[in-house]
N, C-alpha and C positions, 0 to 999 in steps of 0.2 A: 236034443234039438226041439225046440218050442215051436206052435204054431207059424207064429210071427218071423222068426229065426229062417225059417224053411220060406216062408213067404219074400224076404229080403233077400236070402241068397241065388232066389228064381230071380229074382227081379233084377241082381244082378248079372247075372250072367241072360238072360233076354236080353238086359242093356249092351252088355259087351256084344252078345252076337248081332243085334242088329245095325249096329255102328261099325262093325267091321265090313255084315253081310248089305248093309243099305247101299253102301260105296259103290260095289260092286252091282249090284243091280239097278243102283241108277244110270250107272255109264251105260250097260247092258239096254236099257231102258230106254236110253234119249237114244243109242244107238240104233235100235229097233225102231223106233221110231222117225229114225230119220230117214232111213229104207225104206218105210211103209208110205213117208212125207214124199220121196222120188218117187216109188211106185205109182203113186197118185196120181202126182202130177206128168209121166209120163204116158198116165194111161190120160189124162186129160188133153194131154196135145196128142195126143192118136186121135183121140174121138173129132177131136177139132178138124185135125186135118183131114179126115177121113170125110165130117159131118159137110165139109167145106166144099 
């Protein structure tokens, strides 16, 4: 096993996992963050209605 050899077969298997694992934590991701998007805004109208 060559330098080079060992270099390509990291690189593809990095390639395979993070195109399996990217999917997954992007859903994870915009999911989280759409919780965090309510959270927000829900503390936004407290404040409103409270400020009001």
């Amino acid at each position: 096993l060559s330098f080079s050899e060992g270099i390509s077969k990291t690189h593809l298997s990095l390639e395979s996992m993070s195109s399996s694992g990217f999917s997954l934590t992007n859903e994870s991701m915009s999911e989280t963050f759409g919780g965090a998007k309510i959270v927000c805004t829900m503390n936004l109208c407290l404040l409103f209605s409270l400020g009001s």
